[in-house]
FIPAVEX-636621 format. One record per atom (N, C-alpha, C): residue in three letters; x, y, z. Coordinates in steps of 0.2 Angstrom, whole numbers, plus 5000, padded with zeros to 4 digits. Layout:
ALAXYZ...
//
This chain:
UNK500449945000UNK500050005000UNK500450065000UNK501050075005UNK501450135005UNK501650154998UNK501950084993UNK502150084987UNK501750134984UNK501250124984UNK500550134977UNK500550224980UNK500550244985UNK500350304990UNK501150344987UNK501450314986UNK502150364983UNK502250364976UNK501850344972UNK501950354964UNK501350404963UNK501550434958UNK500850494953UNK501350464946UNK500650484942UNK500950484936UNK501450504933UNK501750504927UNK502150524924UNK501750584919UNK502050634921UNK501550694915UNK501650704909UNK502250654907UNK502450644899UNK502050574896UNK502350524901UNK502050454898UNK501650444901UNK501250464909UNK500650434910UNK500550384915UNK501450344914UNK501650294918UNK501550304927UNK501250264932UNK501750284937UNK502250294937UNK502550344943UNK503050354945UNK503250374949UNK503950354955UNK504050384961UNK504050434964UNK503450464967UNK503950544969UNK504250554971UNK504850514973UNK505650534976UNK505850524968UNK505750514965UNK506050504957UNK506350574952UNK506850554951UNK507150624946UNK507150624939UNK507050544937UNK506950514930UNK506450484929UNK505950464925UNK505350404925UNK505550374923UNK505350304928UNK505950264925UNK505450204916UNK505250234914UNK504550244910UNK505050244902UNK504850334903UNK504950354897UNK505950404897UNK505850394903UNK506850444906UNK506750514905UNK505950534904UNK505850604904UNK506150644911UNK506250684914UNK506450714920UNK505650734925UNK505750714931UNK505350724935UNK505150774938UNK505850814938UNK505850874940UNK505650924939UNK505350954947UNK504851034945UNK505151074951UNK504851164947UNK504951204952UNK504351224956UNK504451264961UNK503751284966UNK503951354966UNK503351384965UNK503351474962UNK502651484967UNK502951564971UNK502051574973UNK501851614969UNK501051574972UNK500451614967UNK499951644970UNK499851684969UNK499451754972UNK499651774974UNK499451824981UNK499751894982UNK500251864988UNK500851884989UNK501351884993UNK500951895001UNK501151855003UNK500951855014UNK501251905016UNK500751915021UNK501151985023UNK501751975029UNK502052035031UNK502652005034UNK502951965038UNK502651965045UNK502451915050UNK502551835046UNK501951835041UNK501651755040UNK502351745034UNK502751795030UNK503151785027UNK503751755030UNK503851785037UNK504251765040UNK504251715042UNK503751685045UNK503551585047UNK503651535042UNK503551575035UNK503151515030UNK503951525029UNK504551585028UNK505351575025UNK505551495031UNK505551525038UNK505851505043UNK505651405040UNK504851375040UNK504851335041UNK504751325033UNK505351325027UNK505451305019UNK506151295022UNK506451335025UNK507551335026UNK507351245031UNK506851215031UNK507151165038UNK506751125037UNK506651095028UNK506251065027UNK506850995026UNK507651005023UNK507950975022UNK508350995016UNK508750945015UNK509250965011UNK509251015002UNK508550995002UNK508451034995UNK508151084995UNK507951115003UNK507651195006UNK508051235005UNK507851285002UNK507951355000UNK508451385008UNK508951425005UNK509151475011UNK508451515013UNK508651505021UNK508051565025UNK507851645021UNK508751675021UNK508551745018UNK508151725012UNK508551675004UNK508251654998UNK507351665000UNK507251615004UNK506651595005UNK506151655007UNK506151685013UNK506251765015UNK506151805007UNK506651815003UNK506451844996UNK505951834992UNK505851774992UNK505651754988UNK504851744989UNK504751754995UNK503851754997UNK503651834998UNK503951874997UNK503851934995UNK503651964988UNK503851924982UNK503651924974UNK503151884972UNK502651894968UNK502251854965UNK502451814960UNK502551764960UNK502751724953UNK503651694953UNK503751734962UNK504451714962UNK504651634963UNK505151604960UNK505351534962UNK505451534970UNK505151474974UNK505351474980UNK506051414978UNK505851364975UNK506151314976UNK506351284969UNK506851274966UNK506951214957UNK507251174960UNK507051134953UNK507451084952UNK507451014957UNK506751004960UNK506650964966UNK506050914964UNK506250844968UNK505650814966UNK504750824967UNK504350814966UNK503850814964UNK503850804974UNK504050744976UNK503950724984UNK504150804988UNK504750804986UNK504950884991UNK504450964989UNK504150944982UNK503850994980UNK502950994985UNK502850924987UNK501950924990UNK502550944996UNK502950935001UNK503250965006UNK503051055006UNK503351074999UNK503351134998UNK502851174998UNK502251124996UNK501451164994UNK501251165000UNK501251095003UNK501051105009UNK501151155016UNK501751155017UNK501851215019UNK501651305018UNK501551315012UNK501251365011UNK500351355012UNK500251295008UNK499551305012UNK499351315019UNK499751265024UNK499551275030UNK499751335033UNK499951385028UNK500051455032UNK499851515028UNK499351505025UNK498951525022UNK499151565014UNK499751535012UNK500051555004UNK499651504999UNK499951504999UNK499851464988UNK500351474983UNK500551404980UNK501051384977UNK500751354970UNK501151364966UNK501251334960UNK501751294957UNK501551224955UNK502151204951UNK502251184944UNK502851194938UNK503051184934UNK503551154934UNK503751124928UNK504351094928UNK504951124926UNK505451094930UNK505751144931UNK506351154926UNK506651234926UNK506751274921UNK507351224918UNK507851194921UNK508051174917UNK508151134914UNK507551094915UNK507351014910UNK507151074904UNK506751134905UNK506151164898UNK506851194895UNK507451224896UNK507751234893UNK508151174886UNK508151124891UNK508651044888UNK508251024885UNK507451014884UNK507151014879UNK507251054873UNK506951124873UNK507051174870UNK507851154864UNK508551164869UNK509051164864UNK509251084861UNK509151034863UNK509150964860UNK508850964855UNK508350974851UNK508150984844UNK508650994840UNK508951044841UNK509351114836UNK510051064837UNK510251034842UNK510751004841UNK510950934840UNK510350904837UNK509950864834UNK510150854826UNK509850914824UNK509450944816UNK510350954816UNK510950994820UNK511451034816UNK511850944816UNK511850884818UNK512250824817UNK512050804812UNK511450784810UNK511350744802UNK511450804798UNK511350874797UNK511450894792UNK512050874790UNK512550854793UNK513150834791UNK513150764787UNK512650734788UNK512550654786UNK512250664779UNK511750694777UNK511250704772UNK510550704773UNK510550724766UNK509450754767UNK509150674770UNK509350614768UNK508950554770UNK508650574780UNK509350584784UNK509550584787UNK509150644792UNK509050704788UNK508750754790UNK508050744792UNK507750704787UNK507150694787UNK506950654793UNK507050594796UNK507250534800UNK507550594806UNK507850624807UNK507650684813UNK507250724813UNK506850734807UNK506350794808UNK505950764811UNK505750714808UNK505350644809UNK505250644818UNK506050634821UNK506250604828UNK506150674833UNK505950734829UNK505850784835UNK505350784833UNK504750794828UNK504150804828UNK503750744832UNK504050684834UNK503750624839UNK503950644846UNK504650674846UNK504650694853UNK504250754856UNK504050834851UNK503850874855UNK503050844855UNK502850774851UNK502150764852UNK502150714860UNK502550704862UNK502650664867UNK502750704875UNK502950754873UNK503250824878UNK502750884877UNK502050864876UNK501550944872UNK501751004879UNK501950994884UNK501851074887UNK502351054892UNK502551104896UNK502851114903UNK502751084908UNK502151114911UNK501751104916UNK501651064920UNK501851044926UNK501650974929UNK501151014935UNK500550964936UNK500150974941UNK500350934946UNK500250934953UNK500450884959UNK499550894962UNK499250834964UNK499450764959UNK499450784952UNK499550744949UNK499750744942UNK499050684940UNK498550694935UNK498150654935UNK497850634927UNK498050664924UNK498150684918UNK497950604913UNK497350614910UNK497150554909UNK497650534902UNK497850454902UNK498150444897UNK498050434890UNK497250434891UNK497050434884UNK496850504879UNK496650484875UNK496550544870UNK495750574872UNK495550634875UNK494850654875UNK494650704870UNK494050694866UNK493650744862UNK493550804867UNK493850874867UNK493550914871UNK493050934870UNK492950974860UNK492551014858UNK492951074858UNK492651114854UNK492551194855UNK492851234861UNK493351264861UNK493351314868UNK492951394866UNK492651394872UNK492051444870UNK492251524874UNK492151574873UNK492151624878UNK491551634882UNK491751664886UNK491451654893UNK490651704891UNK490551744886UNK490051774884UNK489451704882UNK489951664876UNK489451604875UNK489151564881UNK489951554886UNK489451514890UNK488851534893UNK488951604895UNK488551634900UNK487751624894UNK487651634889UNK487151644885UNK486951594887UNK487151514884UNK486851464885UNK486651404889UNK487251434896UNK486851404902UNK486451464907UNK486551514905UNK485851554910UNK485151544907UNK484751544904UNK484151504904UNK483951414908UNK484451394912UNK484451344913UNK484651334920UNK484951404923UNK484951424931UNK484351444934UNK484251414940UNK483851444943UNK484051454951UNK483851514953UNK483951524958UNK483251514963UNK483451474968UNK482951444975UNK482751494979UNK482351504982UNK482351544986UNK482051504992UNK482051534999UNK481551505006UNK481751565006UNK481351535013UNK480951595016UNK481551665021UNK481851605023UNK482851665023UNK483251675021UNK483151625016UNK483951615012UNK483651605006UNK484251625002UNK484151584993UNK485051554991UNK484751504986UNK485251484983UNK485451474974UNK485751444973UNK485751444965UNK485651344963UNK485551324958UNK485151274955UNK485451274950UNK485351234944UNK485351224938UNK485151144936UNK484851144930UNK484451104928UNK484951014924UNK484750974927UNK484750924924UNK484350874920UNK483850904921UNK483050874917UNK482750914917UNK482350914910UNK481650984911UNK481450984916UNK481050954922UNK480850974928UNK481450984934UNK482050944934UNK482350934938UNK483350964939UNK483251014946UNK483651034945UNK484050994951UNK485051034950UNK485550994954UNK485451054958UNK485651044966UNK486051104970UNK486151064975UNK486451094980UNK486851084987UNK485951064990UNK486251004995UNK485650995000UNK485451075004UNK486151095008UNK485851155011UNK485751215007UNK485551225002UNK485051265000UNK484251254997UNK484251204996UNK483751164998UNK483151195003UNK482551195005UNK482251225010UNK481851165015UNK481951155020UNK481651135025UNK480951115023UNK480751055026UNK480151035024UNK479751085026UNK479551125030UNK479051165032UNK478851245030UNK479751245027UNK479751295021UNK479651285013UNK479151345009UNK478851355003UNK479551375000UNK479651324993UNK480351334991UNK480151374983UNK480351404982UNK480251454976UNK480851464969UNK480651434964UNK481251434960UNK481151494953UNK481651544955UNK481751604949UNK481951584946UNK481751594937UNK482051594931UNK482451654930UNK482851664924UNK483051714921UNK482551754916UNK482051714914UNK481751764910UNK480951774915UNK481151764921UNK480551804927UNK480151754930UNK480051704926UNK479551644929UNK479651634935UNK479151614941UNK479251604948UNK478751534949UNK479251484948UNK478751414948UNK478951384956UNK478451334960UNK478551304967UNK479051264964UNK479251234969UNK479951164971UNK480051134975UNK480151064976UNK480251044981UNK480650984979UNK480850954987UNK481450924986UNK481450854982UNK481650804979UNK481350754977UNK481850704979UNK482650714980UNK483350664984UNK483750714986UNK483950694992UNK484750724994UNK485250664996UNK485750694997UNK486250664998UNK486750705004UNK486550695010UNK486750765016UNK487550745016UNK487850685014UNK488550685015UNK489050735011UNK488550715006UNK488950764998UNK488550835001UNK488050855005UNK487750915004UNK487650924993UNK487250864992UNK486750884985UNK486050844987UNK485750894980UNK485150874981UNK484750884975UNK484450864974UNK484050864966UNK483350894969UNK483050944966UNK482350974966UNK481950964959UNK481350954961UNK480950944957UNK480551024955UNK480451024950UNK480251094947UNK479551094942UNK479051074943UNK478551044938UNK478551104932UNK478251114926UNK478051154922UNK478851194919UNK479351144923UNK480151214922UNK480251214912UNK480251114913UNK480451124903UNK480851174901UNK481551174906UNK482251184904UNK482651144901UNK483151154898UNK483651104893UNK484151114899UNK484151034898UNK484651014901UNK485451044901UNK485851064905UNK486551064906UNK487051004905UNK487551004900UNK487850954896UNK488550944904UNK488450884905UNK488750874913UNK489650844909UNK490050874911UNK490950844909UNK491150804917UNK491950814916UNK492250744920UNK492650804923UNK492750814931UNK493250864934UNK493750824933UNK494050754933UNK494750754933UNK494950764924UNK494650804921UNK495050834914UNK495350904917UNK494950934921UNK495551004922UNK496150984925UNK496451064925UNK497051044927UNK497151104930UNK497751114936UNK497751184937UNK497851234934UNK497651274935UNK497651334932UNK497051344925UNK496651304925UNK496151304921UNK495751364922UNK495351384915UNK495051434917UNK494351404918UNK493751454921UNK493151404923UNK492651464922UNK491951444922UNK491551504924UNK491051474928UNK490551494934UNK490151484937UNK489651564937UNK488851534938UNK488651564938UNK488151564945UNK487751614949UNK487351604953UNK487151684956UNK486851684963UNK486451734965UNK486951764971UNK487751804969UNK488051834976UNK487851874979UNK487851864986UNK487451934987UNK486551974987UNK486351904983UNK485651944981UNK485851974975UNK486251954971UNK486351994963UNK486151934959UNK485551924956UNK485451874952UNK485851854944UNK485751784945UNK486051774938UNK486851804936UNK487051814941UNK487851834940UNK488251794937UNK488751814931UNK489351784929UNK490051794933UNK490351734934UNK490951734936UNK491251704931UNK492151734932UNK492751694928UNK493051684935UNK493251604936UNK493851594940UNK494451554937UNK494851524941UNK495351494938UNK495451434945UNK495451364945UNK495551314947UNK496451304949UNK496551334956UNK497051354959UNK497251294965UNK496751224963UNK496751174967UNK496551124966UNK496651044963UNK496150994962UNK495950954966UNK496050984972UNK495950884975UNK496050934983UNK495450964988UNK495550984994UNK495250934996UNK495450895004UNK494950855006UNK494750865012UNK493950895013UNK493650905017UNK493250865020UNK493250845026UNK492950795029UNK492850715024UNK493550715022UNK493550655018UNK493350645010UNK492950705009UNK492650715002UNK493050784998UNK493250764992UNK493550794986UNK493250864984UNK493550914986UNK493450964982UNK493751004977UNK493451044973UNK494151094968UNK494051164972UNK494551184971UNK494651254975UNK494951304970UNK494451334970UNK494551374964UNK494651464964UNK494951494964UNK495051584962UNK494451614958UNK494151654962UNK493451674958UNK493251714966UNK492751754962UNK492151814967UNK491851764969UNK491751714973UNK491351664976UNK491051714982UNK490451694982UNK490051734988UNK489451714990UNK489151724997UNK488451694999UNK487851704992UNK487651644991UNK487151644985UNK487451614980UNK488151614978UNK488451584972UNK488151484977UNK488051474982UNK488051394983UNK487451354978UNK487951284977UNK487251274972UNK487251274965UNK487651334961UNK487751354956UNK488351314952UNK488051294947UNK488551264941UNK489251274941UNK489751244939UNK490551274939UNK490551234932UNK490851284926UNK490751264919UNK491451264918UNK491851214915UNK492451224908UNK492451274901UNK492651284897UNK492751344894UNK492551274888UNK492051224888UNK491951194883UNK491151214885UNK490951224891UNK490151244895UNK490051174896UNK490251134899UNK489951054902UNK489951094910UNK489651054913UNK489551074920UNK490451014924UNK490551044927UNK491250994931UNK490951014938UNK490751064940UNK490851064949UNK490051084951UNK490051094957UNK489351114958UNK489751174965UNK489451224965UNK489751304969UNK489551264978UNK489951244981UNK489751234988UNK489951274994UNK490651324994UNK490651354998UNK491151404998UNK491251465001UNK491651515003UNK492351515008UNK493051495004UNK493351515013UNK493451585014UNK493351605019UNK493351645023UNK493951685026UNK494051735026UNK494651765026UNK495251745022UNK494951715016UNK495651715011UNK495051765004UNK495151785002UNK495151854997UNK494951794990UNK494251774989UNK493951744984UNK494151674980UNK494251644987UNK494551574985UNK493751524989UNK493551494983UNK492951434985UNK493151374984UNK492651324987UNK492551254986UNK492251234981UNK492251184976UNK491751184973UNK491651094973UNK491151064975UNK491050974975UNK491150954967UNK491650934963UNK491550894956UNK490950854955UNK490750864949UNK490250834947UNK490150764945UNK490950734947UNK490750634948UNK490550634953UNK490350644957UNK490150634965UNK489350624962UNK489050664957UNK488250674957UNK488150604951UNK488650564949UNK488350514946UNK488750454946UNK489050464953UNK489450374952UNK489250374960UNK489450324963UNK489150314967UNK488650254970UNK488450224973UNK487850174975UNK487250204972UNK486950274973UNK486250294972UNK486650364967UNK486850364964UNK487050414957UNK486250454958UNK486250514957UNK485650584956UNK485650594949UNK486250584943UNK485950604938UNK486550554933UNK486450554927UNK486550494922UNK487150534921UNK487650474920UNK488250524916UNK488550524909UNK488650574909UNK488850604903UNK489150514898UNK488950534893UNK489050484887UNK489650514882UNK489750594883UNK490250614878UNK490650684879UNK491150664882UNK491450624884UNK491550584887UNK491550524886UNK491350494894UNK492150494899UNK491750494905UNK492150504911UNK492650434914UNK493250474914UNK493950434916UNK493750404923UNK493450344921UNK493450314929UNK494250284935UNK494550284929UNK495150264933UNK495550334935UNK495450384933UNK495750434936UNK495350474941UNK494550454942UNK494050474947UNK494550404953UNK494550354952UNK494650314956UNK495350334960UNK495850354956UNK496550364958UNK496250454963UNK496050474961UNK495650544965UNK495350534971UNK495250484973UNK494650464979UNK495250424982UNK495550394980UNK496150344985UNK496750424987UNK496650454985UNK497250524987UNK496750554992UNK496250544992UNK495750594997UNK495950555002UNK495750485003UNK495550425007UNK496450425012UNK496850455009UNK497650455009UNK497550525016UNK497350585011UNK497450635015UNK496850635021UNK496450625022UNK495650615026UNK495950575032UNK496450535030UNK496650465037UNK497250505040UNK497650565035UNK498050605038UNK497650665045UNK497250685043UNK496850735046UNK496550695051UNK496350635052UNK496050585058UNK496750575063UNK497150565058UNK497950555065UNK498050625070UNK497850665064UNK497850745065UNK497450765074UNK496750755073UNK496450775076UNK496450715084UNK497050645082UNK496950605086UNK497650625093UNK498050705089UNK498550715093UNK498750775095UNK498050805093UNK498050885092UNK497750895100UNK497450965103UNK497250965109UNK496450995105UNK496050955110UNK495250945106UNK495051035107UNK494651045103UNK494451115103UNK493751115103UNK493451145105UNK492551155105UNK492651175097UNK491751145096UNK491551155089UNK490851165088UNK490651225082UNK489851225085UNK489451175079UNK489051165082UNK488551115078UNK488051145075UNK487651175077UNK487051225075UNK486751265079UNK486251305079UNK485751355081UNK485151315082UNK484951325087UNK484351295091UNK483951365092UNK483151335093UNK482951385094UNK481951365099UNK482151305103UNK481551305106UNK481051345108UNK480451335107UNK479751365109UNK479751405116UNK480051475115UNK479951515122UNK480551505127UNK481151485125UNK481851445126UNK482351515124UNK482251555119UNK482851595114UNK483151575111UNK483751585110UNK484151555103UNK484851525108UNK484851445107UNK485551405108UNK485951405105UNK486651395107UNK487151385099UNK487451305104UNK487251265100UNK487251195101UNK488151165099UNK488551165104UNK489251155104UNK489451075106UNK490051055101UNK490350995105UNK490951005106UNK491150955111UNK491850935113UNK492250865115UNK492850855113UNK493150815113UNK493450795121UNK493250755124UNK493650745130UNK493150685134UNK493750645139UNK493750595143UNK493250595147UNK493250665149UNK492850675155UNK492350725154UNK491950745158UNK491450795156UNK491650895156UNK491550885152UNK491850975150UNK491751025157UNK492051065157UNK491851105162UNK491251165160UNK490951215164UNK490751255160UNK491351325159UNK491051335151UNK491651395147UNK491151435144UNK491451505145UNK491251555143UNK491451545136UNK491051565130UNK491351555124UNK491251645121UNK491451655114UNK491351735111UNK491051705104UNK490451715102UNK490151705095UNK490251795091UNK490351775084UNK490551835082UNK489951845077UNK489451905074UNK489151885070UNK489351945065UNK489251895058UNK489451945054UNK489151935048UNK488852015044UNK488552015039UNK489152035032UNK489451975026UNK489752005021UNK490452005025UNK490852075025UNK491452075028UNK491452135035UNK490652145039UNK490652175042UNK490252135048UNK490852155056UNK490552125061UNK490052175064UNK489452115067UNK488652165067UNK488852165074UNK488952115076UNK489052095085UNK489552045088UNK489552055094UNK489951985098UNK489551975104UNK489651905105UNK489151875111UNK489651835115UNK489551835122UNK490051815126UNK489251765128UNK489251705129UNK489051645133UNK489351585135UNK488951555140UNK489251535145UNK489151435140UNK489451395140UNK489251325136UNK489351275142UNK488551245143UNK488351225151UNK488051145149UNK487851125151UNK487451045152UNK487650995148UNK488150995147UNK488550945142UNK488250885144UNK488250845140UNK487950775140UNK488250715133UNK488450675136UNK488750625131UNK488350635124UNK488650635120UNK488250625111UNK487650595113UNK487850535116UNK487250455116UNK486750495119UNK486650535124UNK486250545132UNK485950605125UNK486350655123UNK485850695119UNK485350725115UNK485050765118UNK484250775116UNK484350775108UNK484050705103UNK484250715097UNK483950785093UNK483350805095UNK482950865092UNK483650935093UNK484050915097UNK484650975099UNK485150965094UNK485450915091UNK485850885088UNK485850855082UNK485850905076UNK485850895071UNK486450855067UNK485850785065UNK486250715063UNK486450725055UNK486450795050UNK486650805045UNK487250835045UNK487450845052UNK488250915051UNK488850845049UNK489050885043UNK489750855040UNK490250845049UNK490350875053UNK490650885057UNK490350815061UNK489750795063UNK489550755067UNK489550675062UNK489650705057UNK489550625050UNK490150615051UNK490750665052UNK491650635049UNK491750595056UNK491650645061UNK491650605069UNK491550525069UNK490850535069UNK490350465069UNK491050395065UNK491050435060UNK491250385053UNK491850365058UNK492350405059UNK493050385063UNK493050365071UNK492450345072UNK492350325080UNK492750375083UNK492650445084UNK492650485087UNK492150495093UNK491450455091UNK490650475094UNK490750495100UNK491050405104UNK491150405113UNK491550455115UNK491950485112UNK492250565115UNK491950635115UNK491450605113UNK491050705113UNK490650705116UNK490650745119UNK489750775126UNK489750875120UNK489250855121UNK488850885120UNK488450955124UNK488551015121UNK488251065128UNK487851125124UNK487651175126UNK487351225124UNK487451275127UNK487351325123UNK487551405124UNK486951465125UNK486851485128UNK486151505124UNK486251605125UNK486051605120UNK486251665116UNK485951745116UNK486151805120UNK485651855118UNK485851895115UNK485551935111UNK485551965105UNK485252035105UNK485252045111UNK485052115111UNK485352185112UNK486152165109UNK486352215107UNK486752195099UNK486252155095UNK486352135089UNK485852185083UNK486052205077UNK485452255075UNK485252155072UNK484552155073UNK484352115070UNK484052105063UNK483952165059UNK483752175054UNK484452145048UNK484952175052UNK485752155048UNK485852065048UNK485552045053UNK485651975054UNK485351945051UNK484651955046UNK484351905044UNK484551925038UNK484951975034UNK485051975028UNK485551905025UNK485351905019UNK485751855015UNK486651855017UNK486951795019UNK487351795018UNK487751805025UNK487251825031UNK487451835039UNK487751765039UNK488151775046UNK488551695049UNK488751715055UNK488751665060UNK489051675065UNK489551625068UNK490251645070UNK490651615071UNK490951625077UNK491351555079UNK491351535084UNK491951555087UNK492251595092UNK492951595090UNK493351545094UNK494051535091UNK494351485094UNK494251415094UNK493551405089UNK493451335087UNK493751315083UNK493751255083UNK493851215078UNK493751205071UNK494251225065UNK494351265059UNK493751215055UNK493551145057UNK493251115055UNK492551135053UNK492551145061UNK491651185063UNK491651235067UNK491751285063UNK491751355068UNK491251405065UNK490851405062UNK490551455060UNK489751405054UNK489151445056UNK488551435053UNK488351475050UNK487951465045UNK487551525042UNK486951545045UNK486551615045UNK486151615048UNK485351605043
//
């Protein structure tokens, strides 16, 4: 098993191959890549952490000052000439400290390419024209063999030949998939949809509305037809709604492991309350694992209302479905790929027949999550337990709970917590409460304890359950403007919690 966990592919032949590797042992194309940051430079403090911990990675780490330089420019090399193994080292360290990395291969394989042809063409000209031909021949099979630079980490790059189609402008796509979005609404929130059968639309289960909430689906050309749920899937948070009289055209569904980083994307949805808004992003991440499940993370104006909402390739197939916002990084989202909504034991909608989808490289995708997800369980098995919030309660003549869990042997003490609430990138309020009655998961009033939170499913799943008790906070709000609170897009955040479950939507 460790074997198979330390190979990715070859990004020239396709072959496995080791990531401590410098050659394939394959094709003997060169392995080697460099790691450049991408986005905007850390500020100084976080520069200073992220140099300190790249100089003590090991013997292919950058000097501190280099390192220190080099997280100050956009686009600067932190690292060449390293393997793909020391490069996930290098990524990983900048994501855990809140950078972002790019890698390429590195500059001096692109050059050795580059001049190997010409010195090539200048030895047979000496031989004759037979000769010449039977090189021209041998470099035009080599640059077909070599099409680009680029290595992505993972590397997943299917080895067969794919029909793309037409790459379209974002004008087109936008034309052809807005009649075919639609935005949900309930009665406090709205979200975005998009149709996979004349009556039936895909989105996130929590945009979905509650059984007891009238769920209402806007067209773009103004219709306001009922909806209601018809399957969810609370793991994946998707859900299929039914739409009677909608007689939409279907959106043409693609394969998320055909992108690659840095691809460009467009997604469409409701930010903010601004209907039918067009975004351009760029897929600036393949494979994040939250709670065990695969996301792409993608660069784009992602915002409350965009959830739900299609994520289109520049061919217009649908690859992602729009699931979430992180939060104090500057327009970086999650988006769920759309194998997830048609493989599976109970698949929601049929898949794509053209191009049909690389099941071995969905497979090779799922076993890297199932890799990193067992890392984040050892994680949480040595960390010190954090309080985490589960959801907002709000019993009959009781006021409003914020329903917390915590990780411990023994029964939790009572702790004053600070909830934050906040509307957009503006704090409304802070609340200081007291989190009292703690009660083992099992002993747990279930009506209190919401059995869909990801947080309470990934526990369950890694027999974390017997270590949690359960407690409650109960919440006043009377120096909250509450009118700010129930706008789209409010949340309230837990501070000090756990990055997993720190924060709800209101």
């Amino acid at each position: 098993m460790a074997e198979e966990i330390a190979r990715e592919r070859c990004p020239r032949c396709g072959e496995p191959a080791p990531l401590a590797a410098q050659v394939c042992p394959h094709c003997k194309g060169s392995l080697l890549v460099d790691v450049a940051l991408a986005g905007n430079p850390p500020e100084g403090r976080r520069r200073y952490q992220i140099a300190r911990a790249l100089s003590s990675l090991g013997p292919e780490s950058p000097p501190f000052a280099a390192a220190q330089q080099a997280m100050a420019i956009t686009g600067s090399v932190i690292v060449s000439g390293v393997t793909r193994d020391f490069a996930y080292r290098v990524l990983e360290v900048l994501d855990e400290n809140g950078a972002r990395g790019r890698t390429t291969a590195a500059v001096a394989d692109v050059k050795g390419a580059e001049e190997a042809p010409a010195t090539r063409l200048s030895s047979v000209l000496v031989i004759g024209v037979l000769l010449i031909l039977v090189g021209f021949g041998l470099f035009v099979w080599i640059r077909q063999m070599n099409p680009d630079d680029e290595v992505d980490i993972p590397t997943r790059r299917s080895a067969r030949a794919v029909p793309q189609g037409p790459l379209l402008k974002t004008s087109e796509i936008a034309g052809r998939v807005t009649p075919s979005v639609v935005i949900l609404r309930c009665q406090g929130s709205l979200g975005t949809g998009f149709f996979v059968a004349d009556d039936l639309a895909l989105t996130n289960a929590h945009v979905a509305c509650p059984p007891d909430d009238t769920m209402h689906a806007v067209f773009a050309d103004g219709r306001e037809l009922s909806a209601s749920v018809e399957q969810k899937d609370e793991t994946l948070d998707l859900a299929l709604v039914r739409v009677p009289g909608a007689k939409a055209a279907a959106l043409p569904l693609g394969d998320a492991t055909l992108l690659r980083t840095g691809d460009h994307v467009v997604f469409i949805g409701t930010p903010r309350g601004l209907d039918f808004t067009v975004h351009e992003g760029v897929v600036s991440h393949k494979a994040r694992s939250i709670f065990g499940v695969a996301f792409l993370q993608i660069d784009g104006n992602v915002n409350p209302g965009n959830s739900g909402g299609p994520l289109l390739d520049m061919h217009g197939r649908v690859v992602g479905i729009v699931s979430a916002k992180l939060r104090d990084a500057a327009g970086l989202g999650f988006v769920l790929p759309i194998n997830y909504a048609y493989t599976g034991g109970s698949p929601l909608v049929t898949p794509p027949s053209q191009p049909k989808p690389d099941t071995a490289s969905w497979k090779a995708l799922l076993a890297e999550i199932a890799v990193a997800d067992q890392k984040q369980v050892r994680q949480m098995e040595t960390e010190s337990p954090r309080v985490a919030l589960l959801q907002l309660s709000s019993p009959p003549g009781q006021g409003l709970y914020a329903v917390v869990a915590q990780r411990s042997q023994l029964v939790p003490q009572s702790e004053t917590l600070t909830f934050t609430f906040r509307n957009a990138e503006h704090i409304l309020c802070r609340v200081n409460a007291t989190a009292e009655n703690w009660k083992k998961l099992a002993e747990a009033d279930p009506a209190r304890v919401s059995s869909d939170s990801r947080y309470m499913q990934w526990m369950r799943k890694n027999n974390f359950e017997n270590e949690v008790f359960i407690g409650a906070a109960l919440l006043s709000l009377k120096d909250c403007p509450l009118e700010d609170l129930r706008a789209p897009g409010s949340e309230v955040i837990l501070e000090g919690a756990d990055d997993r479950a720190n924060r709800l939507t209101l």
